[in-house]
Chimera marker file (.cmm) of the C-alpha trace (Angstrom):
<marker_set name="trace">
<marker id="1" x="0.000" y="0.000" z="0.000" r="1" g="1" b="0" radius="0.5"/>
<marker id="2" x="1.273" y="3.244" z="-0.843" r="1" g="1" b="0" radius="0.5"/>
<marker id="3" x="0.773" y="6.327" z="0.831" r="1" g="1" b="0" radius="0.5"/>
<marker id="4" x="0.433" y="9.743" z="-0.229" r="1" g="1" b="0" radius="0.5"/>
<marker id="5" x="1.661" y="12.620" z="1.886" r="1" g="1" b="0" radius="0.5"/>
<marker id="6" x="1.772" y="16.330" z="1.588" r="1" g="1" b="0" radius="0.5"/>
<marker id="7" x="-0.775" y="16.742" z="-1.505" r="1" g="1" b="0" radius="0.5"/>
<marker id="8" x="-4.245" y="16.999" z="-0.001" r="1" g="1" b="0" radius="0.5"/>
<marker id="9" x="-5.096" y="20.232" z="-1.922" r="1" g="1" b="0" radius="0.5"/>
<marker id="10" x="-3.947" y="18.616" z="-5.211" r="1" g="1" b="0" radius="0.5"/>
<marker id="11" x="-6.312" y="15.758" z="-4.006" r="1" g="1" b="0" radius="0.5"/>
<marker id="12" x="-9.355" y="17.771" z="-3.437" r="1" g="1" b="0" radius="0.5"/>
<marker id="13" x="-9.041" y="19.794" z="-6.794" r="1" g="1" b="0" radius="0.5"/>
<marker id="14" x="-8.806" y="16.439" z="-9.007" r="1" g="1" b="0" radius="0.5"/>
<marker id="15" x="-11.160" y="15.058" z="-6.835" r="1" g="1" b="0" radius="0.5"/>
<marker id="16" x="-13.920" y="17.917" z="-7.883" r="1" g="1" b="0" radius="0.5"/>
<marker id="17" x="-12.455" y="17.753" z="-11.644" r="1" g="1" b="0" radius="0.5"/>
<marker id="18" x="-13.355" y="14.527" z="-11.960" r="1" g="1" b="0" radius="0.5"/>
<marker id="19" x="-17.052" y="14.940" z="-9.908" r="1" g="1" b="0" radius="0.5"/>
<marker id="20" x="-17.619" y="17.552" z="-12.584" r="1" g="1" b="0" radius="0.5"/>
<marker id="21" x="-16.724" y="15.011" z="-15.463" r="1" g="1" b="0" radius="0.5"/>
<marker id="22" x="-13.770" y="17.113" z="-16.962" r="1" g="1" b="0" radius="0.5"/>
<marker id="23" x="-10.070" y="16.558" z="-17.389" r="1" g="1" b="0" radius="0.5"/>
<marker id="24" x="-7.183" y="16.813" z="-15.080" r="1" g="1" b="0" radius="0.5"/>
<marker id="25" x="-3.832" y="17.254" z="-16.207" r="1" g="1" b="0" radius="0.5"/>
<marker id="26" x="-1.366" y="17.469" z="-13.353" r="1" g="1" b="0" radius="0.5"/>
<marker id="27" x="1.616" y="19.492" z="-13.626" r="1" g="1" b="0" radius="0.5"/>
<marker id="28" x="4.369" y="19.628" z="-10.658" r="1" g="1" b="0" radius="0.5"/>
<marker id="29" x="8.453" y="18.601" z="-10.477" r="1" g="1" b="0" radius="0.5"/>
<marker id="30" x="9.751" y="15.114" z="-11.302" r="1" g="1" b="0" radius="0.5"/>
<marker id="31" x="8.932" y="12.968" z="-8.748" r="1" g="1" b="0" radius="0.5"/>
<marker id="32" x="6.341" y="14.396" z="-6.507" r="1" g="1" b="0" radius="0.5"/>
<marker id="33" x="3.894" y="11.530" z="-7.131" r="1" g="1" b="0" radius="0.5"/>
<marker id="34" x="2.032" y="12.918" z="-9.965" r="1" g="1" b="0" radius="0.5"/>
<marker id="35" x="1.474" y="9.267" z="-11.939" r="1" g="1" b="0" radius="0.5"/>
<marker id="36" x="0.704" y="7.476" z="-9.010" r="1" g="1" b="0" radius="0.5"/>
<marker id="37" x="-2.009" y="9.656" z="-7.945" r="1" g="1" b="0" radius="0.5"/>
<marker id="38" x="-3.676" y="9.799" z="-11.836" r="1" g="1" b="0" radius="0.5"/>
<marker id="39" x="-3.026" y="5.942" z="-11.840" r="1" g="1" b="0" radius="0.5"/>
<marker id="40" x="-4.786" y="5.854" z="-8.420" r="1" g="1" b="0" radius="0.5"/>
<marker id="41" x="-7.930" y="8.343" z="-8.754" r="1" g="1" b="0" radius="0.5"/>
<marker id="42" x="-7.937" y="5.814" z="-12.329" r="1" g="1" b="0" radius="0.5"/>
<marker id="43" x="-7.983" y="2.775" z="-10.735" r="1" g="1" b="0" radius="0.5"/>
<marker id="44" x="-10.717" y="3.683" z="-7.747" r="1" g="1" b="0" radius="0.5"/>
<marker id="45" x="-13.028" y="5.160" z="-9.969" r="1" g="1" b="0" radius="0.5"/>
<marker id="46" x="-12.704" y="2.743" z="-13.236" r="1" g="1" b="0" radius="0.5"/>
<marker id="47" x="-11.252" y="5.821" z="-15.268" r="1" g="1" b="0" radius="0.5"/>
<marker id="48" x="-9.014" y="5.363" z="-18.221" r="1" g="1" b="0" radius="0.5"/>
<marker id="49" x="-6.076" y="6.226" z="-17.432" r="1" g="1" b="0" radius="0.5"/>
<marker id="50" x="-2.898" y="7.788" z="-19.779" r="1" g="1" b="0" radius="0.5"/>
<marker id="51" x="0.393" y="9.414" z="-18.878" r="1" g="1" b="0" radius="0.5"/>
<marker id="52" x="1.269" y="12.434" z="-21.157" r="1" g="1" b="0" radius="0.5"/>
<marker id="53" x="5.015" y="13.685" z="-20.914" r="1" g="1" b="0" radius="0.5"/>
<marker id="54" x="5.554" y="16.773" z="-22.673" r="1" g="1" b="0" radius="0.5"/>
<marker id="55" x="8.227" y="17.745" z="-25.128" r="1" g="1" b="0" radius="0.5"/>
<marker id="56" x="9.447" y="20.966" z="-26.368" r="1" g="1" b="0" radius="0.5"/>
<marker id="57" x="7.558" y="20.713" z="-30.041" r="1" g="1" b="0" radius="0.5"/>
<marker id="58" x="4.430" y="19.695" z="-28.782" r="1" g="1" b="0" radius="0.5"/>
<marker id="59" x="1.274" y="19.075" z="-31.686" r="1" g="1" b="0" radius="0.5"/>
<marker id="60" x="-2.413" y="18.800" z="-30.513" r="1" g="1" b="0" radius="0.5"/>
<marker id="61" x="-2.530" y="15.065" z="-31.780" r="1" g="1" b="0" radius="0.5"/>
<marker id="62" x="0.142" y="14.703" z="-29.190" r="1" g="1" b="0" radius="0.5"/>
<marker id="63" x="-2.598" y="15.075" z="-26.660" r="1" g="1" b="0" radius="0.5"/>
<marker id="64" x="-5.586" y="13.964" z="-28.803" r="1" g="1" b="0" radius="0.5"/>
<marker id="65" x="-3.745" y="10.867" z="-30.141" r="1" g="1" b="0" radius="0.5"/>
<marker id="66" x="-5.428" y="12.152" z="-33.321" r="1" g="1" b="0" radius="0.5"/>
<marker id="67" x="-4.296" y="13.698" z="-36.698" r="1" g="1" b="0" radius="0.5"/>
<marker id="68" x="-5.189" y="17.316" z="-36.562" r="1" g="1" b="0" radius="0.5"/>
<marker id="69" x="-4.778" y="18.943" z="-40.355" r="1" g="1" b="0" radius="0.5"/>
<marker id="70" x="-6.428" y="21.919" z="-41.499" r="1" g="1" b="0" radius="0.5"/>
<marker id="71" x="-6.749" y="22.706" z="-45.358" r="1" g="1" b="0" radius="0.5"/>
<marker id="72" x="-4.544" y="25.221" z="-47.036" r="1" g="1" b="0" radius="0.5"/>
<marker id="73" x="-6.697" y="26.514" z="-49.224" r="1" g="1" b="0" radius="0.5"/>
<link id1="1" id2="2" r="1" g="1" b="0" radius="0.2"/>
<link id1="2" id2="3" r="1" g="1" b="0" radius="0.2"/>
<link id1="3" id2="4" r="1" g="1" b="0" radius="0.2"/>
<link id1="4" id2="5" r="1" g="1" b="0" radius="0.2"/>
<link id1="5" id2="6" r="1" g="1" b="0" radius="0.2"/>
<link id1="6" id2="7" r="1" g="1" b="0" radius="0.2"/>
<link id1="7" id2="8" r="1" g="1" b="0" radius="0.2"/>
<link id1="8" id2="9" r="1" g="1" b="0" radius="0.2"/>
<link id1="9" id2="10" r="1" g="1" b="0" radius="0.2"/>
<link id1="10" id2="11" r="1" g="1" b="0" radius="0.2"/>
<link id1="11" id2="12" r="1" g="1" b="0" radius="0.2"/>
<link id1="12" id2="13" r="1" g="1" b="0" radius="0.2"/>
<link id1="13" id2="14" r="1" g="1" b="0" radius="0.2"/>
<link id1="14" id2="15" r="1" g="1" b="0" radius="0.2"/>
<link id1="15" id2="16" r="1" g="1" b="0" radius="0.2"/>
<link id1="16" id2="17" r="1" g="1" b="0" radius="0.2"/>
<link id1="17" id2="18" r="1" g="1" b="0" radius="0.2"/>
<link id1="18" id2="19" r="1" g="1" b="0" radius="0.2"/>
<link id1="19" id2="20" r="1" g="1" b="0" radius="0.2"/>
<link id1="20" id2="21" r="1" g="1" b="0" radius="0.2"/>
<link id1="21" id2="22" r="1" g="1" b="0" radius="0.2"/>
<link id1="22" id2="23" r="1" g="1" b="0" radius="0.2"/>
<link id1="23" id2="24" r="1" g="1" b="0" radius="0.2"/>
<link id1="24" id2="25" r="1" g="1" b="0" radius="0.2"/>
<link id1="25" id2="26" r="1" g="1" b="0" radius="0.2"/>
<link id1="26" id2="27" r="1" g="1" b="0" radius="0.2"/>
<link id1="27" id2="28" r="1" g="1" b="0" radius="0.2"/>
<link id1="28" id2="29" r="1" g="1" b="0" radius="0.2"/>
<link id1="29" id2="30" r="1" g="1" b="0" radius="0.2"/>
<link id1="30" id2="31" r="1" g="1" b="0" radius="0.2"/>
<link id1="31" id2="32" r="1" g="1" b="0" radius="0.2"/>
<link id1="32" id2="33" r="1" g="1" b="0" radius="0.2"/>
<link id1="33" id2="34" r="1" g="1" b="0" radius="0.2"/>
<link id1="34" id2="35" r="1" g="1" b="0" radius="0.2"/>
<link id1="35" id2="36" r="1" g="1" b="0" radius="0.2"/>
<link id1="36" id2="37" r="1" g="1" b="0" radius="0.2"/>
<link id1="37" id2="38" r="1" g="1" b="0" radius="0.2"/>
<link id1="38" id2="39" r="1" g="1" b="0" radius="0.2"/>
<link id1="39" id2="40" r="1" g="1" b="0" radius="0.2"/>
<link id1="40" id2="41" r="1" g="1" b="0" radius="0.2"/>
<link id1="41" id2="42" r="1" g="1" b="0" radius="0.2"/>
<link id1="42" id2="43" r="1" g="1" b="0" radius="0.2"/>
<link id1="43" id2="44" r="1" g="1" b="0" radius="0.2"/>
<link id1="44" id2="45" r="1" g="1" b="0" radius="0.2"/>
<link id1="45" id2="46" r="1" g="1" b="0" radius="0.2"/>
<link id1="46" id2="47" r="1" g="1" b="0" radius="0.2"/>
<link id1="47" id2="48" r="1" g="1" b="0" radius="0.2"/>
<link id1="48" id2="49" r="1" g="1" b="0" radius="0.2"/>
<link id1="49" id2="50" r="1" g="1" b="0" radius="0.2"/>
<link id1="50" id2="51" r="1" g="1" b="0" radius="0.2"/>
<link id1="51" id2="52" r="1" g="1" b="0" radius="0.2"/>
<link id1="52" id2="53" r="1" g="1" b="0" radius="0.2"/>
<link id1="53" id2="54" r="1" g="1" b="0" radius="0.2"/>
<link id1="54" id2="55" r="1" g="1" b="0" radius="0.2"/>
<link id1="55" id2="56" r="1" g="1" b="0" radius="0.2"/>
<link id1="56" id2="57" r="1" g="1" b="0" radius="0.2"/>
<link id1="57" id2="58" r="1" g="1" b="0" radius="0.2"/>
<link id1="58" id2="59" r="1" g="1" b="0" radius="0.2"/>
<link id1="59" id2="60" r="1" g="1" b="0" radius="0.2"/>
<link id1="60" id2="61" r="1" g="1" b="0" radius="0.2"/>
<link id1="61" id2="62" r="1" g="1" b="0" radius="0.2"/>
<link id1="62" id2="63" r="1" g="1" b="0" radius="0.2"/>
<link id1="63" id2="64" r="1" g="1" b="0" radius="0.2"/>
<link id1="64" id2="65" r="1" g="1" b="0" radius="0.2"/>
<link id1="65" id2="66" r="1" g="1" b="0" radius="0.2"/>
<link id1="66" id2="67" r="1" g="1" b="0" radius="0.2"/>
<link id1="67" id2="68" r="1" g="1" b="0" radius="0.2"/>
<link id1="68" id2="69" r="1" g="1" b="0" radius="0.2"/>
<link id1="69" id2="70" r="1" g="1" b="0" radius="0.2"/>
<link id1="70" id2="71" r="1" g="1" b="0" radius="0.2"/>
<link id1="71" id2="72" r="1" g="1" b="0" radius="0.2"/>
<link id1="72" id2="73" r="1" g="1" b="0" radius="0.2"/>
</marker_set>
């Protein structure tokens, strides 16, 4: 069992996200538990669940996992 410790605001926000049926992304520094408490909130609640690490050219199919092309003309 793991435990987490020190995040309780972060908690309650996702918490009412995800009441409200919208999306949570989670941003904070390497290692502060941010996968494990998606995975978690996923897991409980029998959410899908998907880890997005950014990049520095980031496209909105990146995100969507879908082609996004607009006509040039």
């Amino acid at each position: 069992m793991l435990l987490i410790v020190g995040k309780r605001a972060v908690l309650e926000r996702i918490t009412a996200v995800t009441l409200a049926g919208r999306h949570v992304l989670i941003e904070d520094y390497p290692g502060l538990a941010k996968t494990l408490i998606a995975h978690s909130f996923a897991a409980t609640l029998s959410l899908e669940f998907r880890v997005f690490s950014s990049r520095q050219i980031c496209w909105p199919g990146d995100i969507t996992m879908r082609l996004c092309l607009q006509p040039c003309c």
